[in-house]
C-alpha positions in Angstrom: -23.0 11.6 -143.6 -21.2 8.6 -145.3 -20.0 7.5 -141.1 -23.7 7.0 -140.6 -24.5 5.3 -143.1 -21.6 3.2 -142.8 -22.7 2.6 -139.1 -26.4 2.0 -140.5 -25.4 -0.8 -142.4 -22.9 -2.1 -140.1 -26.2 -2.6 -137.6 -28.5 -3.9 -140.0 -25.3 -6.9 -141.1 -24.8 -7.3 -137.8 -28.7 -7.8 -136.9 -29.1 -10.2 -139.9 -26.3 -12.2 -139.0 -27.3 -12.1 -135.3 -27.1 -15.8 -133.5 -30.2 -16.6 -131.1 -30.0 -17.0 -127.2 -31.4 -19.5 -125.2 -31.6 -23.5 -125.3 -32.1 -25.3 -129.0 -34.6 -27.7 -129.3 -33.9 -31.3 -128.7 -36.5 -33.8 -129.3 -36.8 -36.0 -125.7 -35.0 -39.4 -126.0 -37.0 -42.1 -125.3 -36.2 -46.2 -125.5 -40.2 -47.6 -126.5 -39.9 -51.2 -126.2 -39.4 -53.8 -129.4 -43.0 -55.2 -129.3 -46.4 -55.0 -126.8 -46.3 -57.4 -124.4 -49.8 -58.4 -125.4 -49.7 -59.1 -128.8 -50.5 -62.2 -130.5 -47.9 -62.8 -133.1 -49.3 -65.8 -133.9 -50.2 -65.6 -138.1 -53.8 -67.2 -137.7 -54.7 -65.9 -141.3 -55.8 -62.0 -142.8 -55.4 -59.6 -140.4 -56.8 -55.6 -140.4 -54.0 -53.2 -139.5 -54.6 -50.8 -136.7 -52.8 -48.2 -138.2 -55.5 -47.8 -141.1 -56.8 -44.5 -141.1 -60.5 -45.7 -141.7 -60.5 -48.7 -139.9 -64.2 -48.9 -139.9 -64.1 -50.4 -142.9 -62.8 -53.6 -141.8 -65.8 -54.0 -139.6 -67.7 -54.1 -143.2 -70.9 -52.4 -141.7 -72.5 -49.3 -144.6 -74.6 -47.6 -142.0 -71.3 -47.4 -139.6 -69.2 -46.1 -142.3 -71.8 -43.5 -143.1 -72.8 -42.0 -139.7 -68.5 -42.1 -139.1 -68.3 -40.2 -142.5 -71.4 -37.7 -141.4 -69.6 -37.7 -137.8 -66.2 -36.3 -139.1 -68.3 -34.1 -141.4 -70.5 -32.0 -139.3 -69.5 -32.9 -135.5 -69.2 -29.7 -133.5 -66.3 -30.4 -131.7 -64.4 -31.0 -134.7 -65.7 -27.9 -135.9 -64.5 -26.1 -132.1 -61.0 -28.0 -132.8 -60.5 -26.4 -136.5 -61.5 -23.0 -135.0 -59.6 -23.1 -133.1 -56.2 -24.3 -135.3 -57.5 -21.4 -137.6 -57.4 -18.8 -134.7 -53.4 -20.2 -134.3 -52.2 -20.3 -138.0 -53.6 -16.9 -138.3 -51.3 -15.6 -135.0 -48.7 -17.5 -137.0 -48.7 -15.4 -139.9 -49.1 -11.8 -137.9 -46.0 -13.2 -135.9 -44.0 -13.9 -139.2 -44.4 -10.1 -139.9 -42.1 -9.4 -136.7 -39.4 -10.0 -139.6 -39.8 -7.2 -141.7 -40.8 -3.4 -140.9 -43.9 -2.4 -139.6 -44.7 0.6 -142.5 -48.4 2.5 -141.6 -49.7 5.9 -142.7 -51.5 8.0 -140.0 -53.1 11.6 -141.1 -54.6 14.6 -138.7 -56.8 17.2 -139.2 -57.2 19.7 -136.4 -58.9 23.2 -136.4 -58.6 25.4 -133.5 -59.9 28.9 -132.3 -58.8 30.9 -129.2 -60.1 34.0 -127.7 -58.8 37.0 -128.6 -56.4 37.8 -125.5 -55.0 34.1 -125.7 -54.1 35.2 -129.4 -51.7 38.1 -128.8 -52.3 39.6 -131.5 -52.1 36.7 -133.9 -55.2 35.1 -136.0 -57.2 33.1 -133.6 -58.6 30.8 -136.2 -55.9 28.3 -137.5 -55.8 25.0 -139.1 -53.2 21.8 -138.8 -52.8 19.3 -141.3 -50.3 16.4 -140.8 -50.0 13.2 -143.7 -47.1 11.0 -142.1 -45.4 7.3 -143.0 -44.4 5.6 -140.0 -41.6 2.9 -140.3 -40.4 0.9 -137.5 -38.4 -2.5 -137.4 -36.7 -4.3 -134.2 -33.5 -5.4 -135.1 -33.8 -9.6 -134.4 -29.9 -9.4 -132.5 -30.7 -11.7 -130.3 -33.7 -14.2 -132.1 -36.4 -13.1 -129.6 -38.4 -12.8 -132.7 -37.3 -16.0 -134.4 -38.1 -17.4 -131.1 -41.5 -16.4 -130.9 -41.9 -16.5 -134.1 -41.2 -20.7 -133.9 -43.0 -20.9 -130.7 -46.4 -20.1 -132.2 -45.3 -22.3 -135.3 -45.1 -25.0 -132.6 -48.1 -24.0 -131.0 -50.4 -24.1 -134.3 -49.1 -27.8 -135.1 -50.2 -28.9 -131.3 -53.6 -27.7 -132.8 -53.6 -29.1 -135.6 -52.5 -32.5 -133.5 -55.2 -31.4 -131.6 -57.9 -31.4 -134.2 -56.6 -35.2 -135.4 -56.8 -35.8 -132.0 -60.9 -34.9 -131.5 -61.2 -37.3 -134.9 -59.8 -40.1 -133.6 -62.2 -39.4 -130.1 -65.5 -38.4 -132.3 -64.5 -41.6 -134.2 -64.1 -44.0 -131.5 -67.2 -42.6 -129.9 -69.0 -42.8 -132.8 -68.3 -46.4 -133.7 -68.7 -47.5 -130.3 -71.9 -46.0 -129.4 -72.9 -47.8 -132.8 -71.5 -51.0 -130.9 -73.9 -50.6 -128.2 -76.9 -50.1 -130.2 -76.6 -52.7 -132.1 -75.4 -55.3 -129.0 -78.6 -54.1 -127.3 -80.6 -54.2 -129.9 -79.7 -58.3 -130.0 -80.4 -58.4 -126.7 -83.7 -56.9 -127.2 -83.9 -59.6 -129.8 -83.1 -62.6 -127.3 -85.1 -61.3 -124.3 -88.5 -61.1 -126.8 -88.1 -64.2 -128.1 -87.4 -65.9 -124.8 -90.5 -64.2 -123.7 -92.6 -65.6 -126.1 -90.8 -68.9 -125.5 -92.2 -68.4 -121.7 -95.4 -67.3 -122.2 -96.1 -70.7 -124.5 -95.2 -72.4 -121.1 -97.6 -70.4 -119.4 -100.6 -71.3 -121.3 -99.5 -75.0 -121.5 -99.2 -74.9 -117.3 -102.7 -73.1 -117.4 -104.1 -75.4 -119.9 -102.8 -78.3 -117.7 -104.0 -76.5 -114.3 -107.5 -76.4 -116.1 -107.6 -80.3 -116.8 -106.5 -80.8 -113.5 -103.2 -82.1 -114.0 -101.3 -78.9 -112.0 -101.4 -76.3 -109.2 -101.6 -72.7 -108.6 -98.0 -72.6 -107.5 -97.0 -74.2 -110.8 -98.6 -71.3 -112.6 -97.4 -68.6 -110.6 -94.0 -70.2 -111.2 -94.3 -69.9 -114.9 -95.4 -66.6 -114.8 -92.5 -65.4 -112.7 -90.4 -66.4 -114.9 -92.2 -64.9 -117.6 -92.4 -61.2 -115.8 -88.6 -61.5 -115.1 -87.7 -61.8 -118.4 -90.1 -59.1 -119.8 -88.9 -57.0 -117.2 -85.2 -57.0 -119.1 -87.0 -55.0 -122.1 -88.2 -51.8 -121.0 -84.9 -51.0 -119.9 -83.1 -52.3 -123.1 -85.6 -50.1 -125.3 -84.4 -47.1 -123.0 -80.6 -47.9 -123.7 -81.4 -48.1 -127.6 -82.9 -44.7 -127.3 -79.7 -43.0 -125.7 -77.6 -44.4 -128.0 -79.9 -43.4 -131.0 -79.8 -39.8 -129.3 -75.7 -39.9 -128.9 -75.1 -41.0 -132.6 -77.2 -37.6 -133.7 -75.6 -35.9 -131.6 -72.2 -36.8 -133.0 -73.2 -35.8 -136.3 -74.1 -32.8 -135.2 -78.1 -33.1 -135.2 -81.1 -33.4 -132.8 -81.4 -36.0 -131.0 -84.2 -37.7 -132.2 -83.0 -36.9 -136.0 -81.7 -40.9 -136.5 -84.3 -42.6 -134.5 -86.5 -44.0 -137.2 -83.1 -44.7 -139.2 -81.9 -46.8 -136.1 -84.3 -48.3 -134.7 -84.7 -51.4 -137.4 -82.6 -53.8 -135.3 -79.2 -54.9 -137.5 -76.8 -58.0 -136.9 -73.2 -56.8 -135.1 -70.6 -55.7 -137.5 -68.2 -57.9 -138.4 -64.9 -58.6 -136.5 -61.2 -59.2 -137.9 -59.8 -62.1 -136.0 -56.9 -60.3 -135.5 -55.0 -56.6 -135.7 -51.9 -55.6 -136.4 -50.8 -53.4 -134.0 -47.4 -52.2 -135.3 -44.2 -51.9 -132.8 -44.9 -49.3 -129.6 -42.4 -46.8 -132.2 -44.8 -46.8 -134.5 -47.8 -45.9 -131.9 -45.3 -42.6 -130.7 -44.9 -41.1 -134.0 -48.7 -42.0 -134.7 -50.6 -40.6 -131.8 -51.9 -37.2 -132.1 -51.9 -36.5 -128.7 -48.6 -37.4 -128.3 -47.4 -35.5 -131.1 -49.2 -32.1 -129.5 -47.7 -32.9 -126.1 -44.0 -32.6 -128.0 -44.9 -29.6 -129.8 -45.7 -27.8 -127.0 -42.8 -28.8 -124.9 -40.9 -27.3 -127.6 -43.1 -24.0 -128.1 -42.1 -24.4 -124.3 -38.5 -24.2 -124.8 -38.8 -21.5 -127.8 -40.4 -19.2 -124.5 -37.6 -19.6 -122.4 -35.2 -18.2 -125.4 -37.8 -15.2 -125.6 -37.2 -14.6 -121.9 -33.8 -14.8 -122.0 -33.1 -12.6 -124.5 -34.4 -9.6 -122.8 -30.9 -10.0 -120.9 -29.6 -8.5 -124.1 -30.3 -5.0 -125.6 -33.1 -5.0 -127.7 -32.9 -2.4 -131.0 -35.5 -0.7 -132.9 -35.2 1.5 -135.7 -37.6 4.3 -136.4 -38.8 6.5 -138.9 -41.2 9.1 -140.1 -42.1 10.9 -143.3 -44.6 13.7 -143.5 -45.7 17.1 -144.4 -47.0 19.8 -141.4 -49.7 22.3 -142.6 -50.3 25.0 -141.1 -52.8 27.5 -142.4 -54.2 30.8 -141.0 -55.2 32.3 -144.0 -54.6 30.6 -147.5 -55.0 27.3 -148.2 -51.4 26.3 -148.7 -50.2 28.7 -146.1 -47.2 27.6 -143.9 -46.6 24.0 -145.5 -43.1 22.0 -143.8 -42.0 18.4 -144.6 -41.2 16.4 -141.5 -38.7 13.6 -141.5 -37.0 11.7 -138.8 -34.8 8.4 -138.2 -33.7 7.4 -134.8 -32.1 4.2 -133.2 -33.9 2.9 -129.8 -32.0 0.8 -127.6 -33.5 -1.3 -124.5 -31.5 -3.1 -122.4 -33.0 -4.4 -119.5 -29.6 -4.7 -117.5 -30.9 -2.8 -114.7 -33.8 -5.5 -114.0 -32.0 -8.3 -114.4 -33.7 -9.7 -111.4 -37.0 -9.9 -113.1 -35.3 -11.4 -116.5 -34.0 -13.6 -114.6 -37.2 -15.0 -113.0 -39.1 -14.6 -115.8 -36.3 -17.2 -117.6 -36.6 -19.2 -114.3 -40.0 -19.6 -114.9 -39.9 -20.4 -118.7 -37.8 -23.5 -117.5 -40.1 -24.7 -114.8 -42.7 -24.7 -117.3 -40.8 -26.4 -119.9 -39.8 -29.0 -117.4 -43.6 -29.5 -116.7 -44.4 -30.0 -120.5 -41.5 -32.0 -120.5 -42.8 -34.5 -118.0 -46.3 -34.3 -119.7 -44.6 -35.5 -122.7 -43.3 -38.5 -121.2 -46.5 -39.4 -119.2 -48.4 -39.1 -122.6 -45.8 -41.5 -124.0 -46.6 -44.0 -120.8 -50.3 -43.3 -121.0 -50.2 -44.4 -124.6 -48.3 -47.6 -124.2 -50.8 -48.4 -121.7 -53.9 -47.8 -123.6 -52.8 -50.1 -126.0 -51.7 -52.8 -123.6 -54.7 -52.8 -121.7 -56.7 -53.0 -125.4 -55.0 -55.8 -126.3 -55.7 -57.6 -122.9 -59.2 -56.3 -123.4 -59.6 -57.5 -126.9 -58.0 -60.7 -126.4 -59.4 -62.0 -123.4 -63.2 -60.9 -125.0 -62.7 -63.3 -127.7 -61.7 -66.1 -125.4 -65.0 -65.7 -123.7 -67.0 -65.0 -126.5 -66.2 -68.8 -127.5 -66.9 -70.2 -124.8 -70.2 -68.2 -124.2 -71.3 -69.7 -128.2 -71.1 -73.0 -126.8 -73.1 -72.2 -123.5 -75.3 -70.9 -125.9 -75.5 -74.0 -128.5 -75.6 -76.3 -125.3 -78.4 -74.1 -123.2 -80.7 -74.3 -126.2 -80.9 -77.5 -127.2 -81.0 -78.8 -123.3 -84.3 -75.9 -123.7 -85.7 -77.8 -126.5 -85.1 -81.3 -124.6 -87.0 -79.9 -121.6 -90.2 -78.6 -123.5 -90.4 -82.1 -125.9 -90.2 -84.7 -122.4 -92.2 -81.8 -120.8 -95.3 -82.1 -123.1 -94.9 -86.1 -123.1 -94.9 -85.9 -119.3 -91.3 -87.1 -118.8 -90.0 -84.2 -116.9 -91.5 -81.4 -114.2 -92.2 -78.2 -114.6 -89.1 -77.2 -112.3 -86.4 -79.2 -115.3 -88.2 -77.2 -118.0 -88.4 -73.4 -116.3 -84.6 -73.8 -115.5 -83.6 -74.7 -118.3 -85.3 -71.9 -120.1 -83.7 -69.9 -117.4 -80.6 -71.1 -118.3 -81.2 -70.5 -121.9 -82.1 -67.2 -121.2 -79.0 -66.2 -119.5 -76.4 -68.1 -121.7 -78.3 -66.0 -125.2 -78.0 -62.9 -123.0 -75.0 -63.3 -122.0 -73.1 -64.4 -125.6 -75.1 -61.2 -127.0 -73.4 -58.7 -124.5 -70.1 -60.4 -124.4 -70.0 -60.5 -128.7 -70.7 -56.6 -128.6 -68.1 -56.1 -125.6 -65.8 -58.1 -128.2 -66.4 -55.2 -131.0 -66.1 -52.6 -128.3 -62.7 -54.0 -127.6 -61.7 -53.9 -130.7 -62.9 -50.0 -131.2 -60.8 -49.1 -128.4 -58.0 -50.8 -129.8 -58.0 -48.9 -133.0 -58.2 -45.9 -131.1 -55.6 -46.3 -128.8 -53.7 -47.0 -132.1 -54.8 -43.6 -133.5 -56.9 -44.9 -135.8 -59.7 -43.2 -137.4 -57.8 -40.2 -138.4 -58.6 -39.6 -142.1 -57.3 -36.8 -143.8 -61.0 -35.1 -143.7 -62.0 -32.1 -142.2 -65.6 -31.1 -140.5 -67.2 -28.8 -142.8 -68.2 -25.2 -141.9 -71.4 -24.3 -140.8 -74.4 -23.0 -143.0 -73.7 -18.8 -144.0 -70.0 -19.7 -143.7 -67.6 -18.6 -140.5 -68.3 -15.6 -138.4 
């Protein structure tokens, strides 16, 4: 008795002080460069920085930072992404219970009757009851459950980098989409006015055609015109309205929920002449999905140490406890404890074909992850390159658009003035309405490109991702 439970404990030291197979993880080396290539670094006064979890705020806009705030708060998608980080923490903490026995309690009741010739002369009515406490508990020799136990650690922070992920996209949708509306609704703005800018042409060019001082084609000139621009607003008002629907949407309501909120035509949010974009280190340890690329490359690499040890014997101890009742008669008639301890030992030396392509494949896929990590690395340097280029290039042109704009309108004004004293044609003043026309059009789409650029740039910086989570729906979680 005292050899076995000297050989007992010897087991249970030896599975405690067991050292794991398979390949540590080693976080990828990678050699980001010093700066983007793009970046101004010129100090041209206050800055926003990119990095800034709520970098709406810099665009100093209420009605933004509220439909953001009821964005992160109510989106579905968040919602799906939490659920999904929930359904993964929860595997994580059955899979730390690997560590420790596995103790249940089972119980049977069975009654049974035979016929008289299967009795033999014995009662034919008898009754079984069996209470038992099962114990059972793998001996970790080897750290397959230490390794699975870290993979799914791994795999619930991917999720959780997943769920800052969809925050940073429901963001940057949201603020963009927000963009849009309002750069169309200036549009709108410009097309209306230029219309009604027109149409006073029109009745001048009638008025003159009716005192005889014109012709026909001089009035269907000016009405061209006129129907040209007008034209431009039934298909603005439609783009308003799918950008109304999308921002609902977002927030996790019907569509036409925001409508009357939206539709009252606001100025472009504010820019920041310039953001700091931080060093191309800083954009690795900050992206999201780079961070859940990583963590499942070394989930990845936690498998193949599950495959490989099944190479190795794996040992499980068992036990039961119970009582067996057995009654004919009495009630207590023919009670019996039941006890039992027993060792298991699989070794899979026999199939070490199998183990060995199930390691084989363990390794291709981590050597997959592994080169999805370093193509999320690339993707995200380029994101923010092309951001910058964006971003930079926009406000170059938005400049140059304000004085096409400045220049258009007052050569507009010019015309209409000599063109009601009779020192310039009909042609002069129609083109340069025209002109006026395109340049205001033009500054108003280019400005709100501007802003989009600059949204895209804070989100290939990973910003918008504010330590707020989307709120559970109404009658709580299923």
């Amino acid at each position: 008795m005292l050899k076995c439970k000297s050989s007992l404990g010897a087991v249970i030291c030896l599975g405690l002080i067991a050292c794991s197979v398979g390949p540590r993880y080693k976080q990828p080396t990678l050699v980001p460069p010093q700066q983007f290539t793009n970046a101004r670094t010129v100090d041209d006064g206050p800055h926003a920085d990119a990095s800034d979890p709520e970098f709406w705020h810099s665009f100093n806009d209420p009605e933004l930072t509220s439909l953001v705030h009821r964005a992160l708060s109510t989106n579905n998608d968040l919602r799906a992404a939490l659920a999904h980080y929930d359904s993964a923490n929860a595997l994580l903490r059955e899979g730390k219970f690997d560590r420790y026995p596995t103790v249940t309690a089972s119980a049977s009741v069975t009654r049974q009757e035979v016929t008289a010739f299967q009795a033999f002369g014995y009662p034919r009515d008898s009754r079984f009851f069996n209470p038992a406490i099962n114990a059972s508990w793998e001996l970790d020799f080897f750290g397959r459950v230490r390794h699975s136990i870290e993979a799914q650690r791994q795999q619930t922070l991917a999720e959780a980098s997943d769920v800052a992920a969809m925050q940073v996209t429901v963001v940057g949708e949201a603020a963009s989409t927000y963009i849009d509306l309002r750069g169309r609704q200036e549009r709108l703005r410009v097309a209306r006015e230029n219309a009604e800018t027109e149409q006073e042409t029109v009745r001048l060019v009638e008025s003159a055609y009716s005192a005889g001082r014109g012709t026909q084609f001089d009035t269907a000139r000016a009405r061209a015109l006129l129907e040209t621009t007008t034209s431009r607003i039934p298909e603005l008002l439609s783009a308003i309205a799918l950008d109304e629907h999308r921002l609902a949407v977002l927030c996790g309501l019907l569509p036409d929920v925001l409508v009357s909120e939206l539709e009252v035509a606001k100025p472009l949010p504010d820019l920041p002449k310039r953001i700091n974009t931080g060093t191309p280190a800083d954009l690795v340890r900050r992206r999201p999905d780079v961070s859940a690329s990583e963590e499942r490359l070394h989930a990845a690499t936690e498998r193949i140490g599950i495959a490989a040890a099944d190479l190795f014997p794996r040992v499980n101890f068992a036990g039961f406890l119970g009582v067996n009742e057995f009654h004919e008669g009495t009630p207590f008639d023919g009670l019996s404890p039941i006890n039992l301890a027993a060792a298991n030992i699989d070794w899979s030396f026999l199939d070490r074909g199998r183990v060995r392509a199930r390691i084989a494949a363990s390794r291709a896929d981590g050597d997959a992850l592994l080169a999805q990590y370093q193509q999320s690395v690339l993707l995200a340097l380029e994101d923010v390159e092309n951001a910058l280029v964006s971003y930079a290039r926009s406000q170059d042109r938005d400049v140059q658009l304000q004085l096409a704009t400045k220049d258009s309108e007052r050569a507009a004004d010019l015309a209409s003035v000599r063109f009601r004293y009779g020192s310039t044609s009909l042609l002069d003043l129609l083109d340069a309405q025209r002109v006026q026309l395109q340049a205001e059009d033009a500054y108003a789409e280019s400005h709100s490109n501007t802003a989009l650029s600059a949204v895209l740039l804070y989100k290939s910086l990973a910003g918008g991702w504010p330590q707020q989570l989307p709120q559970t729906p109404r009658g709580g979680r299923p």
